[in-house]
BAMI-608947 format. One record per residue: residue in one letter; x, y, z of N, C-alpha, C in turn. Coordinates in steps of 0.05 Angstrom, whole numbers, padded with zeros to 5 digits, always signed. Example, Ala and Ser with C-alpha at 12.3 -4.5 7.8 and 13.67 -1.06 7.14 Angstrom:
% BAMI-608947
a+00264-00114+00156+00246-00090+00156+00264-00066+00156 s+00257-00045+00142+00273-00021+00143+00258+00001+00157 
//
This chain:
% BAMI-608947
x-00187+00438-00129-00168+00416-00124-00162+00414-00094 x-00158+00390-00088-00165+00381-00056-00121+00386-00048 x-00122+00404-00031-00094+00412-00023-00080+00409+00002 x-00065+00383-00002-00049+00371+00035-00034+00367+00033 x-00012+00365+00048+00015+00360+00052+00017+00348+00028 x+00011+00327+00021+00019+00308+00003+00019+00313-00029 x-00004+00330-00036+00001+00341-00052+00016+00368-00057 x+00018+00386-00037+00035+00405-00037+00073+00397-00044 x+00072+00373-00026+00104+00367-00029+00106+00356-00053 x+00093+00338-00067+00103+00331-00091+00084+00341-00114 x+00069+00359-00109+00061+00371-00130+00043+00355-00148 x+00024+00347-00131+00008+00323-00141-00027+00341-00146 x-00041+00321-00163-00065+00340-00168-00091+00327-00151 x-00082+00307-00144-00100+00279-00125-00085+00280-00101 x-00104+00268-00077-00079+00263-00055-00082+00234-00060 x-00069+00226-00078-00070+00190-00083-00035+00182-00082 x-00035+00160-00064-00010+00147-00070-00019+00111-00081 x-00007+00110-00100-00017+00077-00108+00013+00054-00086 x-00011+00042-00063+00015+00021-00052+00035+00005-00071 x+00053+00000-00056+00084-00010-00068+00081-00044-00062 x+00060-00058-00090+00044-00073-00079+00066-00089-00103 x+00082-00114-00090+00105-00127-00099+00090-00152-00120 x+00102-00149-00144+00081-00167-00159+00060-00158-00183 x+00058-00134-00169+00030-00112-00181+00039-00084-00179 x+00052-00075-00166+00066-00043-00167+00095-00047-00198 x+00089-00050-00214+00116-00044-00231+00121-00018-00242 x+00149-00005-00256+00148+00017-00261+00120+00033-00283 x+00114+00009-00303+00095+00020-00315+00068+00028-00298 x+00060+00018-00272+00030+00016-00257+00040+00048-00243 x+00071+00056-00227+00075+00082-00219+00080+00094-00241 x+00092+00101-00252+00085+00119-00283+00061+00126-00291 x+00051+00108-00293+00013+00110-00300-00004+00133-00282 x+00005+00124-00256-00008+00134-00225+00003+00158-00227 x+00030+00163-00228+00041+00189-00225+00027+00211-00252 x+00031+00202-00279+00016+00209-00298-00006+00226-00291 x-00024+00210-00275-00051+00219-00278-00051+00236-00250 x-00033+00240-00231-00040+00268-00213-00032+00254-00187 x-00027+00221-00185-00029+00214-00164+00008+00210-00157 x+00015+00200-00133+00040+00196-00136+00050+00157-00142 x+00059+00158-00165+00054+00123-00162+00087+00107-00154 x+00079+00083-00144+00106+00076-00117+00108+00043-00140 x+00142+00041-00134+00147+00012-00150+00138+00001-00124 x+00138-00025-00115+00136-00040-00096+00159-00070-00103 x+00169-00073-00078+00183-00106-00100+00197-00118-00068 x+00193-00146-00077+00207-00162-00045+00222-00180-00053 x+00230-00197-00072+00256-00208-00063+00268-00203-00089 x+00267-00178-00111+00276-00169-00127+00310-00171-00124 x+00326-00166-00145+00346-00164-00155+00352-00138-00152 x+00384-00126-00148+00386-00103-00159+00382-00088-00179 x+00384-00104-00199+00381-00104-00231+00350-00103-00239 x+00342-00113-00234+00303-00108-00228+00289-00088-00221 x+00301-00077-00195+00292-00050-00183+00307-00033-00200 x+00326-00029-00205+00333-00009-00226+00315+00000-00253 x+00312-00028-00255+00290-00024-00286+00269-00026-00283 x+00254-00026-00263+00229-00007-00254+00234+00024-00247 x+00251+00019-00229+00253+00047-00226+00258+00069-00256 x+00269+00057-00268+00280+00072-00296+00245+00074-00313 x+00234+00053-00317+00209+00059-00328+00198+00078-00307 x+00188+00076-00281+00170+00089-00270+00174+00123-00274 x+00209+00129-00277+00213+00159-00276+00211+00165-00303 x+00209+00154-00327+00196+00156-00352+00168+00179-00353 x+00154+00175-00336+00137+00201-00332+00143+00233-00330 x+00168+00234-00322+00170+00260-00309+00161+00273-00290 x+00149+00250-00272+00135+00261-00249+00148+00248-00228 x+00142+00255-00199+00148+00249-00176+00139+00216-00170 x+00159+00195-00163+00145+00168-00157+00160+00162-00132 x+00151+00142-00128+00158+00130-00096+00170+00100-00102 x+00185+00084-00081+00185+00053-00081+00190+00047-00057 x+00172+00020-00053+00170+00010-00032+00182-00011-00017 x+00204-00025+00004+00224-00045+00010+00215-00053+00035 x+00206-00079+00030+00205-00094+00051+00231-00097+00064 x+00224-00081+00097+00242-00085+00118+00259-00123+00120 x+00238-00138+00123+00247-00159+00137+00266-00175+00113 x+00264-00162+00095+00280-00182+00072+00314-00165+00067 x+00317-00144+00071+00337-00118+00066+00353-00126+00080 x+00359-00145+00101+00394-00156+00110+00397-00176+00098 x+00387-00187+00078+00407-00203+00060+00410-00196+00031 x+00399-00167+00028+00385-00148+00001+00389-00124+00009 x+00422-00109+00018+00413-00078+00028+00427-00066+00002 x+00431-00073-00010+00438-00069-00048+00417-00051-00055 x+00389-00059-00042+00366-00051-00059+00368-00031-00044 x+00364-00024-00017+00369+00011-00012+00383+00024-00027 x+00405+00014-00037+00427+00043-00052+00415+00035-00070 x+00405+00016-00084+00392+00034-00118+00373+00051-00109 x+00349+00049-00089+00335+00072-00079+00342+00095-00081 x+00359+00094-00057+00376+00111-00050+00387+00132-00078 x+00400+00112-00099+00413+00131-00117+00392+00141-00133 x+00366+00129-00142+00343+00137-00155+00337+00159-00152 x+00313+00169-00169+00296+00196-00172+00271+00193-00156 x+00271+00176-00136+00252+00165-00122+00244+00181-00108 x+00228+00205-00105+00224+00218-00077+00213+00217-00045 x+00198+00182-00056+00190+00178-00030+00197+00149-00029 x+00208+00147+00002+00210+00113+00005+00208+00101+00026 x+00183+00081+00029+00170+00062+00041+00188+00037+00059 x+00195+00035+00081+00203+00019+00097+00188+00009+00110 x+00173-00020+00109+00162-00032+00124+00161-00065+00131 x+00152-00064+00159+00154-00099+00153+00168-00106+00175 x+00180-00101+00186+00213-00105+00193+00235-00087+00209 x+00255-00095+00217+00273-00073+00228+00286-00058+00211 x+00259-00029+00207+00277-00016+00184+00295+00008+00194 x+00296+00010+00223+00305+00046+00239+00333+00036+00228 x+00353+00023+00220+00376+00031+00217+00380+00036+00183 x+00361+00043+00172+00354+00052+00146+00348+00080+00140 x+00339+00097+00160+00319+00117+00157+00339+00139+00151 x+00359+00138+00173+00385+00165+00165+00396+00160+00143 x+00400+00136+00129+00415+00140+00105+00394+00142+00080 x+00372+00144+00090+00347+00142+00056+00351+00176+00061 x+00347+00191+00088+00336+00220+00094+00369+00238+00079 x+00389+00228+00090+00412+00242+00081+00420+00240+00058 x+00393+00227+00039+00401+00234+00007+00376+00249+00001 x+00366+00265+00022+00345+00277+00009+00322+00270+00002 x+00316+00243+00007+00287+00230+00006+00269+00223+00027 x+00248+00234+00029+00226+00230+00056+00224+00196+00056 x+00219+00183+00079+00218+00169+00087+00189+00162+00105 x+00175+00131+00093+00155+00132+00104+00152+00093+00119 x+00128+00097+00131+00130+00061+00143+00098+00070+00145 x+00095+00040+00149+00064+00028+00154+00070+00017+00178 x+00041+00031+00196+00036+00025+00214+00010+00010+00230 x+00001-00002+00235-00023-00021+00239-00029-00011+00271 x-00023-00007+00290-00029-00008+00313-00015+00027+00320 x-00028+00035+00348-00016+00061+00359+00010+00049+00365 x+00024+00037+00378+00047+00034+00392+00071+00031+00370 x+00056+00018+00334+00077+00028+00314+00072+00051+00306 x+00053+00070+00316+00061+00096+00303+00078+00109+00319 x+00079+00105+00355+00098+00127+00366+00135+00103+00359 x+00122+00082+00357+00160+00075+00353+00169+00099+00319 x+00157+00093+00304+00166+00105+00276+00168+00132+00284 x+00153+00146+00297+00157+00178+00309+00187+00178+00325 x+00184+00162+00335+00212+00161+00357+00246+00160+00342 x+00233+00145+00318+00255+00133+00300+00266+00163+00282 x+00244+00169+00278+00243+00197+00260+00239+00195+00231 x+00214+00180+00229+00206+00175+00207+00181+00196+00196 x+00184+00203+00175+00172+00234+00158+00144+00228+00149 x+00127+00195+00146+00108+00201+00145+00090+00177+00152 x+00076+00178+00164+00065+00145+00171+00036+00144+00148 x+00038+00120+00154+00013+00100+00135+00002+00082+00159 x-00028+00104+00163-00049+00088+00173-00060+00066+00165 x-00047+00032+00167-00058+00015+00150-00087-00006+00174 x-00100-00001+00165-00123-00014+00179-00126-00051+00174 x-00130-00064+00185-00137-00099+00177-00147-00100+00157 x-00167-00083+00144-00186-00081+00118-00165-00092+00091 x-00142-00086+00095-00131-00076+00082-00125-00100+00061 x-00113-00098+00033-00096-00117+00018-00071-00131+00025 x-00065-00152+00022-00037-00151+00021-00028-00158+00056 x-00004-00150+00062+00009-00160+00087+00005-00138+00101 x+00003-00140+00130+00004-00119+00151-00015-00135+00181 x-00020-00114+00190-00033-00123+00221-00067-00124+00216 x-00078-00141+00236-00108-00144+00238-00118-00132+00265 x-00096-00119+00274-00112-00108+00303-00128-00088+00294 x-00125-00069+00282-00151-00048+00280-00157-00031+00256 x-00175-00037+00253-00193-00023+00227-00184+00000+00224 x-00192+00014+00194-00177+00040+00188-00189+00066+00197 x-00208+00074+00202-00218+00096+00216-00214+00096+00237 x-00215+00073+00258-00202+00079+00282-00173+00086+00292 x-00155+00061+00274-00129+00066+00270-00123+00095+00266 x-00132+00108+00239-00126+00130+00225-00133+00152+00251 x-00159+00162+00266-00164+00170+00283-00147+00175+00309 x-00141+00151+00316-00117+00147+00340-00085+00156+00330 x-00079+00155+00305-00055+00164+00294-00050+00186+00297 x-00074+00203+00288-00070+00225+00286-00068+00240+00301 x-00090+00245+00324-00086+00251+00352-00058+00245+00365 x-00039+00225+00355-00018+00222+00370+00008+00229+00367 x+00008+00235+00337+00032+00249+00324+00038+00275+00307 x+00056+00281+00311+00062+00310+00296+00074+00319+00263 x+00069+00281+00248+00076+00285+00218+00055+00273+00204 x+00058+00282+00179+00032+00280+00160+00028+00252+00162 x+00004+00238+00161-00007+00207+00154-00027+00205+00131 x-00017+00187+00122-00031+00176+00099-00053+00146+00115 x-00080+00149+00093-00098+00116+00108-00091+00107+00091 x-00100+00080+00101-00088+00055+00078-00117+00035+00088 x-00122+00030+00070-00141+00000+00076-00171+00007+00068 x-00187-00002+00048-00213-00005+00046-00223+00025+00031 x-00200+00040+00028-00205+00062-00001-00196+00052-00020 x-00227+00058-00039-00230+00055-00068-00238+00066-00085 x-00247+00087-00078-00268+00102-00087-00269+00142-00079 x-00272+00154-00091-00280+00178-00080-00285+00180-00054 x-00306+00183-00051-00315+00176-00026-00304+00166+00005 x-00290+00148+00004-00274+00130+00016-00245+00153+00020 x-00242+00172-00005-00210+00187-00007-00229+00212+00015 x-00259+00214+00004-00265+00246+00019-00269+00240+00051 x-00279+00219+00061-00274+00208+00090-00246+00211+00094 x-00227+00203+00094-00207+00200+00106-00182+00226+00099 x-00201+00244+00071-00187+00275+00077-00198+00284+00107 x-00226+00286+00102-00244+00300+00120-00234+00303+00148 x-00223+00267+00152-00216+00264+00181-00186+00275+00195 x-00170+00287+00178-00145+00296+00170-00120+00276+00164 x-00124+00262+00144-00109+00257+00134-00094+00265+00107 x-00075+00265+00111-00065+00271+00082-00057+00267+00062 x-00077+00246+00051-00081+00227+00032-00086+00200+00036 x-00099+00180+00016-00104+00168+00012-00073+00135+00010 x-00074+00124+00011-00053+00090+00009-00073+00074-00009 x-00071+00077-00030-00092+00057-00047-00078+00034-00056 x-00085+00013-00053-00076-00016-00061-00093-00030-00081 x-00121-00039-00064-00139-00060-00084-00143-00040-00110 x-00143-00019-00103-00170-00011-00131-00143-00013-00147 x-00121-00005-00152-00102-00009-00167-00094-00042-00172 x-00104-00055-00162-00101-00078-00168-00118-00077-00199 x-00128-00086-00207-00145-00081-00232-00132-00064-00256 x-00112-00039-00245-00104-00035-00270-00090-00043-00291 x-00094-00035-00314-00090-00050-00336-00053-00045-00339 x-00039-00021-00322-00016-00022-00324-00008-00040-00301 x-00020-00056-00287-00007-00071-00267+00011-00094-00270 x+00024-00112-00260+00036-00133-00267+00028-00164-00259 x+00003-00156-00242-00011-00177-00241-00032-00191-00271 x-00030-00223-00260-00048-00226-00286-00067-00216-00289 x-00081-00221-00309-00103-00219-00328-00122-00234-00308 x-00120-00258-00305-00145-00271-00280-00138-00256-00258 x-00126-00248-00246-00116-00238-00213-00135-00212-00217 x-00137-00195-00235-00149-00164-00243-00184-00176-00238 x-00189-00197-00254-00215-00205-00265-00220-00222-00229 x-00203-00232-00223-00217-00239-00199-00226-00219-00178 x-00208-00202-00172-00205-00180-00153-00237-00158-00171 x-00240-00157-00190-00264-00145-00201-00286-00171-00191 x-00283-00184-00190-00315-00208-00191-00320-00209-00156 x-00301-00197-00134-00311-00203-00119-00329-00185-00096 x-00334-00196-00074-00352-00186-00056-00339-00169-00036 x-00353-00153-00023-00335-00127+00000-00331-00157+00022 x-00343-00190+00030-00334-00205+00041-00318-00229+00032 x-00315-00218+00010-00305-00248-00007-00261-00239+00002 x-00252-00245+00024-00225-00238+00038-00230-00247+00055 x-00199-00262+00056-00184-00275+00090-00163-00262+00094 x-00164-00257+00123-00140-00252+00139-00131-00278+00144 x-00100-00287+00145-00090-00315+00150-00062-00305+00152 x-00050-00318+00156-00020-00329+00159-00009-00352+00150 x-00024-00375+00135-00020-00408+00124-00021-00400+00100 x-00039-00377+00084-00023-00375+00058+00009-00374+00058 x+00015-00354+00081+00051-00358+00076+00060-00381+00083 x+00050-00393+00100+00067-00423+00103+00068-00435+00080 x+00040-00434+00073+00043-00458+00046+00056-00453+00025 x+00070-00422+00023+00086-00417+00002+00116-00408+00012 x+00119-00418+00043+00134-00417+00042+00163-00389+00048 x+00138-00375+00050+00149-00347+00053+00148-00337+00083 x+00172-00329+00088+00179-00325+00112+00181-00292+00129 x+00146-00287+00117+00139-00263+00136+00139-00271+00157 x+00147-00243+00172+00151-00245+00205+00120-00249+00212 x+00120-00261+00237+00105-00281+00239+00073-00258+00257 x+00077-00238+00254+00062-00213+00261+00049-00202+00245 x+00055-00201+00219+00037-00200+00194+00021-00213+00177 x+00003-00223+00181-00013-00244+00162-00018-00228+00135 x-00034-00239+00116-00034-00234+00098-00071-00229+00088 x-00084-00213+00079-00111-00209+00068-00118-00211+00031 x-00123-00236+00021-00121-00252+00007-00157-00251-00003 x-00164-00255-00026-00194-00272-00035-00193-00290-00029 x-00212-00301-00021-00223-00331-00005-00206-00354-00026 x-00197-00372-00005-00169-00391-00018-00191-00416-00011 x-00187-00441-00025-00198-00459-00010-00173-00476+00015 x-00146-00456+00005-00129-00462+00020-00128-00453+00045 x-00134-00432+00047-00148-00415+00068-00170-00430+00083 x-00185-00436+00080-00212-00445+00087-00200-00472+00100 x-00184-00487+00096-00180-00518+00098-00156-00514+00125 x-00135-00491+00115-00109-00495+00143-00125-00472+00167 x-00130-00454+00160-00128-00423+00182-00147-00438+00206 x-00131-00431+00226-00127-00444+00256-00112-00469+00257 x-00111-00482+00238-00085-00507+00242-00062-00501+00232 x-00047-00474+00243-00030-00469+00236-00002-00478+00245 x-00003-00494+00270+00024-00513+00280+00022-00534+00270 x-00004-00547+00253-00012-00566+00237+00010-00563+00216 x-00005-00549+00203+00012-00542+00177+00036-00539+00176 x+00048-00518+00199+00076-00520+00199+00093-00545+00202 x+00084-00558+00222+00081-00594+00223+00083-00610+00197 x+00070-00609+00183+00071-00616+00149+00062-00607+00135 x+00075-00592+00123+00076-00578+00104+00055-00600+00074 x+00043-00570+00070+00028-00582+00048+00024-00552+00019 x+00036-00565+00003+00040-00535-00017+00020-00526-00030 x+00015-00503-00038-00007-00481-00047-00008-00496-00077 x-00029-00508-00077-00031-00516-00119-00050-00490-00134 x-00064-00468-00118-00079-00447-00137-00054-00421-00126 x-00066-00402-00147-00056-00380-00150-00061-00363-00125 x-00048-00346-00105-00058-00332-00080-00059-00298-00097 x-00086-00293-00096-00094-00261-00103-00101-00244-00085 x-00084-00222-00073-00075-00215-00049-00098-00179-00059 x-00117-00185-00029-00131-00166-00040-00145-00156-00012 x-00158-00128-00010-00167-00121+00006-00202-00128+00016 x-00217-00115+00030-00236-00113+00022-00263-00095+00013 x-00234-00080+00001-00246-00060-00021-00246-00073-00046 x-00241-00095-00038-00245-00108-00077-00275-00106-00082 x-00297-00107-00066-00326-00106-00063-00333-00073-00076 x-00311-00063-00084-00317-00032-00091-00299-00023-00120 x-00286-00051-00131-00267-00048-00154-00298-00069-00172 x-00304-00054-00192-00323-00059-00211-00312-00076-00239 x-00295-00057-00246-00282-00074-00269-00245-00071-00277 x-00232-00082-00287-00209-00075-00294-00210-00044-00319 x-00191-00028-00311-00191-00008-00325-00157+00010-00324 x-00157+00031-00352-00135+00044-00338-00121+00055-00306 x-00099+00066-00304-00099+00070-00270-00105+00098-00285 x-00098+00114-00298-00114+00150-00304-00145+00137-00293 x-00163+00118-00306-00189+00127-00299-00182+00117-00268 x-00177+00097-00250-00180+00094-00222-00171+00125-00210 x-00146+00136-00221-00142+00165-00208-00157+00185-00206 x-00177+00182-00239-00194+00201-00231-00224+00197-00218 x-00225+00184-00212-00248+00167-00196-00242+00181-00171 x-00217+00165-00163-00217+00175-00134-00211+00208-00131 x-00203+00214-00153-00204+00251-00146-00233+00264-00148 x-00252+00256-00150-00275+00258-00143-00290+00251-00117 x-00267+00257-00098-00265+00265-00067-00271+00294-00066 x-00260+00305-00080-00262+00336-00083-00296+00342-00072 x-00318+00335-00108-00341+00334-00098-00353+00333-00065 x-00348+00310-00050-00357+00291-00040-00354+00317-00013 x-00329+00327-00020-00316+00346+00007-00338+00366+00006 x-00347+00373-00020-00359+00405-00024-00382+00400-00014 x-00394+00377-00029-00418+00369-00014-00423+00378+00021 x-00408+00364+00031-00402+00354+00060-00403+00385+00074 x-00386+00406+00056-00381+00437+00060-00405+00453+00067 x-00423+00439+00041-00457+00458+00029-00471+00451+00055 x-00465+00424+00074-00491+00405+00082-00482+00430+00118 x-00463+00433+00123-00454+00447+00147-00454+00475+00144 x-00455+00487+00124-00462+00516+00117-00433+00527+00116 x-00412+00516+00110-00382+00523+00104-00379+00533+00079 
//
C-alpha cells in the first residue's frame, strides 16, 4: 500500500481525493469514494444551507473520513455554508476561487485541515503565507474552473520545491499511472475530477457521464463565454475547461462581444478535463478507486527498473 501524508492522516488505503466537483460531487459520489479507500469531498456553489447539510449527512453515512468543497467567491453572500462545514464530520475543507484567508482560522479552530487550489507559483506562496494546511497543484489540463497558466507537472514541480506542506496534483489524472507519476514526483496524492465524472454515484446526468466517456484526450476548451452565457459570475481569472461547446467554438475571443449582447447557452455545458480521453466508460466510483490504486504497481515497477 502506497503511504503519504494523505493517507496516513485520514487513514486512507489510496492516495485518492475525488474533487468537490459542484453538480457531480454529491454525498452519495463522497461516500462511494471514501468507501472504497479514497477520501471522497461534497462539492456545491450556490447551494442552500439545507442542501449542504444533506449531503453532508449522506456522505458521513460511510463511516469514513470525507471532505467538502466552498467556493470562495460566492461565501459573502453564503457564509451560512461555512458553519454547516464547520459543524460537520468533515475532516477536510477546500477554499477556493476567491478571498477565502478570512476563512482559514475559523475552519482550523474547529479542528479541520484546510485546503485551496492553486494554479500558478505566486498562489501557492500567498496560501502558505495565509497558513493554509494543504495545497492543490491544479494544472490548466484540468476539469472544471481554475487557471490556464501552467500545466500540472510543471505547476506540481514548482510547488513543491517552494513550500513546506503536503500538495496534492490536480489535472489530467485518471488512471494509475497518472496517480504513480505524480506520487513519484512527491506529491501526496492525487485531486481526481474527470475520471469521477462517470461515476455511476455521481449527480451528473446520464448523457454528461456518456459524453465525458465518448470523448478524446483533445475533445476540451478552456474559455470564459461559457460563463457569460450562463451567466455566472466567476471571477473573471478563472475560465472554465468544458467538452467542445459549439458555444464555445462560435464566442471564445469575442468575449467583450458577448458581454455586449448577451446571447444564452441553448445545450447542456459538460465540464471536463482532458483526462476525459482516459475515462473509457461509466462505472462504479469503488472500480475508478481501484484503478487508480494500481499506482502501487506502476511505483514497484519504476523501483525494479532503478535497482531499489
Amino acid at each position: 500500500m502506497i503511504q503519504t501524508w494523505l493517507t496516513n492522516t485520514f487513514g486512507l488505503s489510496v492516495p485518492v481525493v475525488s474533487a468537490p466537483m459542484a453538480g457531480v460531487s454529491g454525498g452519495a459520489l463522497a461516500a462511494a469514494v471514501s468507501a472504497a479507500g479514497g477520501l471522497g469531498m461534497v462539492g456545491v456553489a450556490a447551494a442552500s444551507p439545507d442542501q449542504l447539510r444533506a449531503e453532508l449527512d449522506i456522505a458521513q453515512a460511510s463511516g469514513k473520513p470525507y471532505g467538502v468543497g466552498l467556493l470562495a467567491w460566492l461565501l459573502p453572500d453564503n457564509e451560512e455554508l461555512v458553519d454547516v462545514a464547520v459543524e460537520s464530520d468533515a475532516a477536510l475543507i477546500s477554499l477556493s476561487y476567491g478571498p477565502y484567508a478570512r476563512y482559514v482560522e475559523r475552519v482550523q479552530a474547529a479542528g479541520k485541515l484546510v485546503a485551496t487550489q492553486v494554479g500558478t507559483i505566486d498562489d501557492a506562496r500567498a496560501a502558505l503565507a495565509i497558513g493554509v494546511d494543504v495545497l492543490v497543484a491544479r494544472g490548466g489540463e484540468g476539469g472544471g474552473h481554475g487557471r490556464n497558466d501552467v500545466a500540472t507537472l510543471p505547476l506540481l514541480q514548482a510547488v513543491l520545491d517552494a513550500v513546506d506542506v503536503p500538495v496534492l496534483a490536480a489535472g489530467g489524472i485518471a488512471t494509475g499511472r497518472g496517480l504513480a507519476a505524480v506520487i513519484a514526483a512527491g506529491a501526496a496524492g492525487g485531486w481526481v475530477g474527470t475520471a469521477f465524472t462517470v461515476a455511476t454515484e455521481a449527480a451528473n446526468s446520464k448523457d454528461a457521464k456518456q459524453a465525458v466517456a465518448a470523448a478524446g484526450l483533445a475533445d476540451t476548451t478552456y474559455t470564459t463565454v461559457l460563463d457569460i452565457g450562463r451567466g455566472a459570475a466567476w471571477p473573471a481569472e478563472f475560465g472554465g475547461r468544458a467538452l467542445n461547446h459549439p458555444y464555445a467554438a462560435k464566442w471564445h475571443g469575442r468575449e467583450d462581444e458577448l458581454r455586449a449582447n448577451p446571447e444564452p447557452i441553448e445545450q447542456p455545458v459538460t465540464w471536463a478535463g482532458q483526462a476525459a480521453g482516459l475515462v473509457a466508460k461509466p462505472r462504479d466510483a469503488a472500480d475508478i478507486v481501484k484503478e487508480l490504486a494500481t499506482a502501487e504497481t506502476y511505483l514497484g515497477a519504476a523501483a525494479a527498473r532503478t535497482g531499489k
